[in-house]
C-alpha positions in Angstrom: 110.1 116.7 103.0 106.8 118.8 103.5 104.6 117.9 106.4 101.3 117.2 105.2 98.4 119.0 107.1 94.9 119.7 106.9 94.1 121.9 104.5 97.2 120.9 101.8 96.5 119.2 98.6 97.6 115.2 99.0 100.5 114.1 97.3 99.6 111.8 94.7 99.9 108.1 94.8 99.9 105.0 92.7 100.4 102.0 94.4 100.0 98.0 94.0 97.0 96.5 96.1 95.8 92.9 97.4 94.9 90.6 95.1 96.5 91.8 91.9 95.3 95.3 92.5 96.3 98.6 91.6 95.7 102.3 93.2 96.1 106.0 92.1 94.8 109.2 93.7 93.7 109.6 89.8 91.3 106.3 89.5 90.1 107.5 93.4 89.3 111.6 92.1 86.1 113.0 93.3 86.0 110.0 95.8 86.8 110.5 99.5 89.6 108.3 100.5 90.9 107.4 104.1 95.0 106.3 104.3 95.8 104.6 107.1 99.6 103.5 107.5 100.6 100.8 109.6 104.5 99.5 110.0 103.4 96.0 109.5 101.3 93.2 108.3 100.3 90.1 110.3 101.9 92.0 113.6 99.6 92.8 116.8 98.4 96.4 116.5 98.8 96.4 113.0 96.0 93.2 112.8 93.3 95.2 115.4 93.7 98.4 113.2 92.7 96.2 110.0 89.9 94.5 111.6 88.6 97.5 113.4 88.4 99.3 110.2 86.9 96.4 107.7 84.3 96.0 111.2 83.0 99.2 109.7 83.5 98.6 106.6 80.1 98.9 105.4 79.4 102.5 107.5 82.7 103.9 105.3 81.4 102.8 102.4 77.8 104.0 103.1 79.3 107.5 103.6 81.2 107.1 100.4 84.7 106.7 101.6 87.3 104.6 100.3 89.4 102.9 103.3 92.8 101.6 101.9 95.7 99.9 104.8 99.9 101.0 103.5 102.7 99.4 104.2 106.2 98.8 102.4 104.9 95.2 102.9 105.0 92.9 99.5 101.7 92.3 97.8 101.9 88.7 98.5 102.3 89.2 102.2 99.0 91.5 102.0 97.0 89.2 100.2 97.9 86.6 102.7 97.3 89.2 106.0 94.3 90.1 104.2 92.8 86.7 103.8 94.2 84.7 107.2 92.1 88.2 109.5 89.3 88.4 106.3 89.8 92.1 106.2 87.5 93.7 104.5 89.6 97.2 103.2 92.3 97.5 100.2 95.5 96.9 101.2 98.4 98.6 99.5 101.6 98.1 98.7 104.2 100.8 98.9 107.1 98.1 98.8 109.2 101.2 96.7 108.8 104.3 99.9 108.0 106.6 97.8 104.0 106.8 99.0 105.0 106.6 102.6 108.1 108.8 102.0 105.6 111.9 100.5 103.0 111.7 103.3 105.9 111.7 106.0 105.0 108.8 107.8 108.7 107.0 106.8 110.5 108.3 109.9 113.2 107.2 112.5 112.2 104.7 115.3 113.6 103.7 118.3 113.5 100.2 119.8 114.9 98.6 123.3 117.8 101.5 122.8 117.7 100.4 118.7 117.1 103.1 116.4 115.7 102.0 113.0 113.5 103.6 110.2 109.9 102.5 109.7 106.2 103.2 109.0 104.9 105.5 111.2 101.0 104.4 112.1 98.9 107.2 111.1 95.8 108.3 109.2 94.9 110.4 106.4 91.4 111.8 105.2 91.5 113.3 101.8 88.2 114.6 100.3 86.9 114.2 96.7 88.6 117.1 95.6 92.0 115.8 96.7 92.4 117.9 100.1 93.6 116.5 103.3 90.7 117.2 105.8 91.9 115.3 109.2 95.7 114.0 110.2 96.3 111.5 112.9 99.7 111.0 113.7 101.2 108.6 116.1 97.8 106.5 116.2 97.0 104.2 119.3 94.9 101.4 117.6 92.0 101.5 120.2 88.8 103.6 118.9 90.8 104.8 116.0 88.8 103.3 113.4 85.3 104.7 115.0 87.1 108.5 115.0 87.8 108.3 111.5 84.2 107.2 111.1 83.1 109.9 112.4 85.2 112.3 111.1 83.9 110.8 107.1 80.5 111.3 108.4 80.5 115.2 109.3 82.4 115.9 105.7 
């Protein structure tokens, strides 16, 4: 597995999203996308990273960035997540691995001395000609959103 960095072409994706969606890094070409992963819907941090990013909403889109949330979560859990915290960003589905797999963010865990694998929480901004232009790994929640704001912005 390749680490993805700044720079590197993003692997491609095609995913399903809330409410009978689908994605592709094809339909989003020429479009600048951010990918946040998060390990889990409807859990503490992963809640505060949703609503921090759908509170600026409006500013991504107004910069012309797509936001879109990943988990291996199943669409119907997303759709619920989505509508219980009225989050205002595309969730994804990536129920299959194989999206969180190529960007690297699958990776072991460890828990109260448990060691398990799962979604590590981190961010991805790809510009409209498919290039990853800022990584976050390892995300803490708090502020997170507002940095990749700003990071859009000075594209």
């Amino acid at each position: 597995m390749t680490e993805i960095t700044e720079g590197m072409k993003a692997p491609a994706f095609d995913m399903a999203a809330d409410g009978g969606g689908h994605l592709s890094s094809d339909a989003l070409n020429g479009r600048t996308v951010v990918l946040y992963f998060y390990p889990k819907a409807d859990t503490p941090g992963c809640t505060t990273e949703g609503q921090d990013f759908s509170a600026l909403a409006g500013e991504f889109a107004a910069a012309g960035a797509t936001v879109i949330g990943v988990s291996r979560d199943p669409v119907k859990k997303l759709d619920r997540f989505k509508a219980k915290y009225d989050l205002k960003v595309t969730l994804a589905s990536d129920e299959p691995g194989r999206v969180t797999e190529a960007f690297g963010v699958w990776v072991e865990k460890t828990l109260y001395g448990r060691t398990y694998m799962g979604v590590e929480r981190a961010t991805f901004l790809i510009d409209g000609a498919g290039v990853v232009r800022r990584v976050w790994r390892k995300v803490r929640v708090k502020g997170h959103a507002a940095e990749v704001l700003a990071a859009v912005q000075s594209l």
